[in-house]
DSSP file (Angstrom, degrees, kcal/mol; ACC not computed):
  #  RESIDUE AA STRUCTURE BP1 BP2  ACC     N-H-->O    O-->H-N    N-H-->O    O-->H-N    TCO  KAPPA ALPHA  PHI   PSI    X-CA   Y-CA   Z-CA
    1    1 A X              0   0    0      0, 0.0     2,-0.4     0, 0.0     9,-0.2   0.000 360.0 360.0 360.0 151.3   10.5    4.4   11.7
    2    2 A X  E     -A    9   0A   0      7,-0.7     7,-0.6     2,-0.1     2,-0.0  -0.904 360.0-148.3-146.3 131.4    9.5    5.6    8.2
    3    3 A X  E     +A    8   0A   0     -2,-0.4     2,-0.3     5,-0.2     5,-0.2  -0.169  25.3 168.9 -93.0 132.1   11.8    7.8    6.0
    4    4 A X  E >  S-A    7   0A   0      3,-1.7     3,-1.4    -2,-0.0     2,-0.2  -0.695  74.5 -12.1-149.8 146.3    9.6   10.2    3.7
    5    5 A X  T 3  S-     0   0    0      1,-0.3     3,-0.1    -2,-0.3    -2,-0.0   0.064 123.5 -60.5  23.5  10.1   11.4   12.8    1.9
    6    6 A X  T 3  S+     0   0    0      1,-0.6     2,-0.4    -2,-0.2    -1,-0.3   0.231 117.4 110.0 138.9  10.1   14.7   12.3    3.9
    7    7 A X  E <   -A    4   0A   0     -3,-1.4    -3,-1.7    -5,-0.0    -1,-0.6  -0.873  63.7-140.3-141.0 128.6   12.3   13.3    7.7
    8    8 A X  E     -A    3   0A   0     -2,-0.4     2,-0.3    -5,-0.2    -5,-0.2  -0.811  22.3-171.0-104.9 138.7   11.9    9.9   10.0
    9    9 A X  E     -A    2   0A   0     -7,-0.6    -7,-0.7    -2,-0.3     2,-0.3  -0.989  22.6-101.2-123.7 155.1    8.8    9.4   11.5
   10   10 A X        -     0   0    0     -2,-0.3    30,-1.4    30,-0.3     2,-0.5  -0.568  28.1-122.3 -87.5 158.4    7.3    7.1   14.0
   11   11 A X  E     -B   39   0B   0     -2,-0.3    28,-0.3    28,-0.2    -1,-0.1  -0.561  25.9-176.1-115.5 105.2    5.2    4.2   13.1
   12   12 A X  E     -     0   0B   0     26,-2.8     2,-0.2    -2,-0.5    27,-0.2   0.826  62.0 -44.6 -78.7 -26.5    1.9    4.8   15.0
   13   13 A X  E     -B   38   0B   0     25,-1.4    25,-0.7     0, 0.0     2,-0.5  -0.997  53.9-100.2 175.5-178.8    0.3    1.3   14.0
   14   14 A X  E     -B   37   0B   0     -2,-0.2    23,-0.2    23,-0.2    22,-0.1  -0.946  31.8-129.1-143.8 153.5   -0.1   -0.8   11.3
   15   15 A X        -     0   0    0     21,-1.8     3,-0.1    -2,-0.5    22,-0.0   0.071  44.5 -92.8 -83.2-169.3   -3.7   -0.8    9.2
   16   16 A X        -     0   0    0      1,-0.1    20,-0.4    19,-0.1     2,-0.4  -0.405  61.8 -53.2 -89.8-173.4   -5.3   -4.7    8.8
   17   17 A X        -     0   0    0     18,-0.1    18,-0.3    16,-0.1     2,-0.3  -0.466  57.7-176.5 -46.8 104.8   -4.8   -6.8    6.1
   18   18 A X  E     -D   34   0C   0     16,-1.8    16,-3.0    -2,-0.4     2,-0.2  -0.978  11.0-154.3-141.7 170.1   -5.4   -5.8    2.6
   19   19 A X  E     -D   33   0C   0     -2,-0.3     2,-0.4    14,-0.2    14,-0.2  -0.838   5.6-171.2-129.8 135.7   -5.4   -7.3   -0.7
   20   20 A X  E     -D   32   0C   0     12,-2.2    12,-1.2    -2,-0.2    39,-0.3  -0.966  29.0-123.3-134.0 140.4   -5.0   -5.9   -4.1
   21   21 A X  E     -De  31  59C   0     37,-1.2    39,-1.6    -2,-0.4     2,-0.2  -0.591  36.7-166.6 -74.9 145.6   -5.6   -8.3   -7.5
   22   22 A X        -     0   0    0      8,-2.6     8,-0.3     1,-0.4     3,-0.0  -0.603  39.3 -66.8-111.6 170.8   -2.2   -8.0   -9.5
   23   23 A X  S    S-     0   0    0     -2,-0.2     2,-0.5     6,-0.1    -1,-0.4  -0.101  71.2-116.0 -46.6 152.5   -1.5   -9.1  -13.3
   24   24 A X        -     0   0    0      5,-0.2     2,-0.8     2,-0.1     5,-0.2  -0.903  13.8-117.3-115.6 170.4   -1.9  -13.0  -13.1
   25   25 A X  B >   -F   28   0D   0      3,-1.0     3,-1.0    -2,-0.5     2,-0.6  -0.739  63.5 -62.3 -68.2  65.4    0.5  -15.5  -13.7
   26   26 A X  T 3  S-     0   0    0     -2,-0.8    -2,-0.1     1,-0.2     0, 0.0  -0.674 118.1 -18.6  70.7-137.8   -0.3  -17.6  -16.4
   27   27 A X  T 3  S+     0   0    0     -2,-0.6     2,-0.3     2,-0.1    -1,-0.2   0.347 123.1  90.6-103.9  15.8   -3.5  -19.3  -15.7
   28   28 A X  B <  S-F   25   0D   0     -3,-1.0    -3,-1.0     0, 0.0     2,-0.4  -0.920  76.2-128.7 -86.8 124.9   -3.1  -18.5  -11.8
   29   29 A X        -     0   0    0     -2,-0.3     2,-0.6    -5,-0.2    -5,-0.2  -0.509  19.3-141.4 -96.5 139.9   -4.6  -15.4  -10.5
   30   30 A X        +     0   0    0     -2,-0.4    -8,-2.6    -8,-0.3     2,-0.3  -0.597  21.9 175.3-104.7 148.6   -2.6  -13.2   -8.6
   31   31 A X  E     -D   21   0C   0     -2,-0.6     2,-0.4   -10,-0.2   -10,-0.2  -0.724  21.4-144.8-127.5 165.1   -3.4  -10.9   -5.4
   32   32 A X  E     -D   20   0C   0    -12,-1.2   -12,-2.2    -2,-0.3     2,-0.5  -0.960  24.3-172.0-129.4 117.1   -0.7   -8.8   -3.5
   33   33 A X  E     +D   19   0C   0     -2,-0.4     2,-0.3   -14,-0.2   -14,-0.2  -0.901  15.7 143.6-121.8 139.0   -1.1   -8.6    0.5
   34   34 A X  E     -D   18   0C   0    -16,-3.0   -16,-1.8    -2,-0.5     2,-0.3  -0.873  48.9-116.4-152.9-165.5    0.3   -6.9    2.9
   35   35 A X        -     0   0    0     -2,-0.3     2,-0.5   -18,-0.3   -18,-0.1  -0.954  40.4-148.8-149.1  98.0   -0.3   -5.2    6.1
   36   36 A X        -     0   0    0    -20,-0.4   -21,-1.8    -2,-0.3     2,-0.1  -0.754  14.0-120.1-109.3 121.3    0.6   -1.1    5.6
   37   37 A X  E     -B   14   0B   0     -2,-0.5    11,-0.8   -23,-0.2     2,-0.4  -0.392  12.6-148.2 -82.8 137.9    1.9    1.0    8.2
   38   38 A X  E     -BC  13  47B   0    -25,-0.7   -26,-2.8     9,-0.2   -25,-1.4  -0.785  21.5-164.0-108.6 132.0    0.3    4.2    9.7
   39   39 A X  E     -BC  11  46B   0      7,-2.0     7,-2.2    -2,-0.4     2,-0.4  -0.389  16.6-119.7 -97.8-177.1    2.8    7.0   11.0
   40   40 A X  E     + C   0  45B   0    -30,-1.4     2,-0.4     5,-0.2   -30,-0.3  -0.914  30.5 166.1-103.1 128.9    2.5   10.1   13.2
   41   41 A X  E >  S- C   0  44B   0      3,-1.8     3,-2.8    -2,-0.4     2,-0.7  -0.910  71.8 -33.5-140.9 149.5    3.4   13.5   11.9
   42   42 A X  T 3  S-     0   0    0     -2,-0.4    -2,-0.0     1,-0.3     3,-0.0  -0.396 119.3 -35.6  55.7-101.5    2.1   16.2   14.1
   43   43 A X  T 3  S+     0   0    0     -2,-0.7     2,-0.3     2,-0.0    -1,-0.3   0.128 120.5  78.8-130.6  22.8   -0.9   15.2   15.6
   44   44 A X  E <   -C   41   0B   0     -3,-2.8    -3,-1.8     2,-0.0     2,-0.4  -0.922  68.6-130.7-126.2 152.9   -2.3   13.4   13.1
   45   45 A X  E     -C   40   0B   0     -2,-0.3     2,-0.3    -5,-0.2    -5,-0.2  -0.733  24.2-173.8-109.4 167.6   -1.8    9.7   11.6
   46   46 A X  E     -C   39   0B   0     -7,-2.2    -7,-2.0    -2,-0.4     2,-0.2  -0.999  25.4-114.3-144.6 136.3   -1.4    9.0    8.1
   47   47 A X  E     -C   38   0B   0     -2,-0.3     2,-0.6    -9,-0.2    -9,-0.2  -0.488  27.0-117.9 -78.6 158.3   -1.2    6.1    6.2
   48   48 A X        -     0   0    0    -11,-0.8    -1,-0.0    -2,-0.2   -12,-0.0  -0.823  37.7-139.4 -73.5 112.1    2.2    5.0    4.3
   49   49 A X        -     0   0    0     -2,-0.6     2,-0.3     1,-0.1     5,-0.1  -0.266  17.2-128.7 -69.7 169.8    0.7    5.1    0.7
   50   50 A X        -     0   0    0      3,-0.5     3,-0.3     1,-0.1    -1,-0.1  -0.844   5.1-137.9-131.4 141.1    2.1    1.9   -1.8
   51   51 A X  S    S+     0   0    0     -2,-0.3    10,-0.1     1,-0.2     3,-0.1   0.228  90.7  67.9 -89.0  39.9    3.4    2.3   -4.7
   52   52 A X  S    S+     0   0    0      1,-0.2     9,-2.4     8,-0.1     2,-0.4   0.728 106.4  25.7 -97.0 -30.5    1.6   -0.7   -6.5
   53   53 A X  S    S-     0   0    0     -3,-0.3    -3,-0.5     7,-0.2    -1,-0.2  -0.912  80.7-101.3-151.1 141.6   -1.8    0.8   -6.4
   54   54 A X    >   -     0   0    0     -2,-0.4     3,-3.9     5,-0.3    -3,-0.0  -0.330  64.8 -70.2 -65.9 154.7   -3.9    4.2   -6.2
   55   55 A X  T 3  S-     0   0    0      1,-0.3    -1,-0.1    -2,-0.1    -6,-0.0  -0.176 121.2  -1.5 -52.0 165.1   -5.5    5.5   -2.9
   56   56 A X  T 3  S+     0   0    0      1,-0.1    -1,-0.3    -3,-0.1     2,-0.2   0.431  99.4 136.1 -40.9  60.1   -8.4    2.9   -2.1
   57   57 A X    <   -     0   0    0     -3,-3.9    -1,-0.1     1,-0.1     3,-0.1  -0.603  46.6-153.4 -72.2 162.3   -8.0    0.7   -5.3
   58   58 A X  S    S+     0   0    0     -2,-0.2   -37,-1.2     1,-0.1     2,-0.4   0.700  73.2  77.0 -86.9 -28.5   -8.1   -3.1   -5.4
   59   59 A X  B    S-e   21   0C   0    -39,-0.3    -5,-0.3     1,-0.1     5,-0.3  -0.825  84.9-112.6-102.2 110.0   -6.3   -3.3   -8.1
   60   60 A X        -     0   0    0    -39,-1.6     4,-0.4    -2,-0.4    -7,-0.2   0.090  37.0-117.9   1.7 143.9   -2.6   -3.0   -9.0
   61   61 A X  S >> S+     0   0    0     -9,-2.4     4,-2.0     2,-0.2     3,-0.9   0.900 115.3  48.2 -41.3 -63.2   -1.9    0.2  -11.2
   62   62 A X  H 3> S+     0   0    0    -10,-0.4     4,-1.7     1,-0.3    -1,-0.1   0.838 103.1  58.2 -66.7 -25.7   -0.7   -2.6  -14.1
   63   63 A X  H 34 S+     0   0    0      2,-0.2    -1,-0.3   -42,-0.2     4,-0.2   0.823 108.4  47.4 -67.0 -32.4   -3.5   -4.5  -13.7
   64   64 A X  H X4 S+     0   0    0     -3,-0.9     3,-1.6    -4,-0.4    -2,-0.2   0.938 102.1  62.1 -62.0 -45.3   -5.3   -1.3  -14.6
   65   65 A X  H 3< S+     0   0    0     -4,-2.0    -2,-0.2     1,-0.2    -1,-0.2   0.896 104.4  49.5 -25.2 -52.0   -3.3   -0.4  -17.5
   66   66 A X  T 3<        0   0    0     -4,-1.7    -1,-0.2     1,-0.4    -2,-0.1   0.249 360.0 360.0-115.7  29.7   -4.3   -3.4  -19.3
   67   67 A X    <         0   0    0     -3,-1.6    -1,-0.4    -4,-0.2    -2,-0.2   0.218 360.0 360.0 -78.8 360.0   -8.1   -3.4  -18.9
């Protein structure tokens, strides 16, 4: 299930991998991955949006900042 604005929905699937470049770590670069789940709400599916990152970036919000 996933909770948005207090209203459960059911978890229709979950999208493939993806990968988004983060701030790095020293002289290591860093990526954030995960695998982000698509719900049902009527008759349509929707993806869970993330907070790290804007709708189809690669890159981290903070990694944006600080170009």
């Amino acid at each position: 299930m996933v909770i948005i604005d207090g209203i459960s929905y059911p978890i229709y699937d979950y999208r493939s991998v993806r990968e988004w470049r983060h701030l790095d770590l020293w002289q290591y670069k860093s990526y954030l991955v995960a695998r982000i789940p698509r719900y049902i709400v009527g008759d349509k599916v929707v993806s869970l949006g993330v907070p790290w990152s804007a709708p189809l970036e690669r890159m981290t919000t903070l990694l944006e900042k600080k170009r």
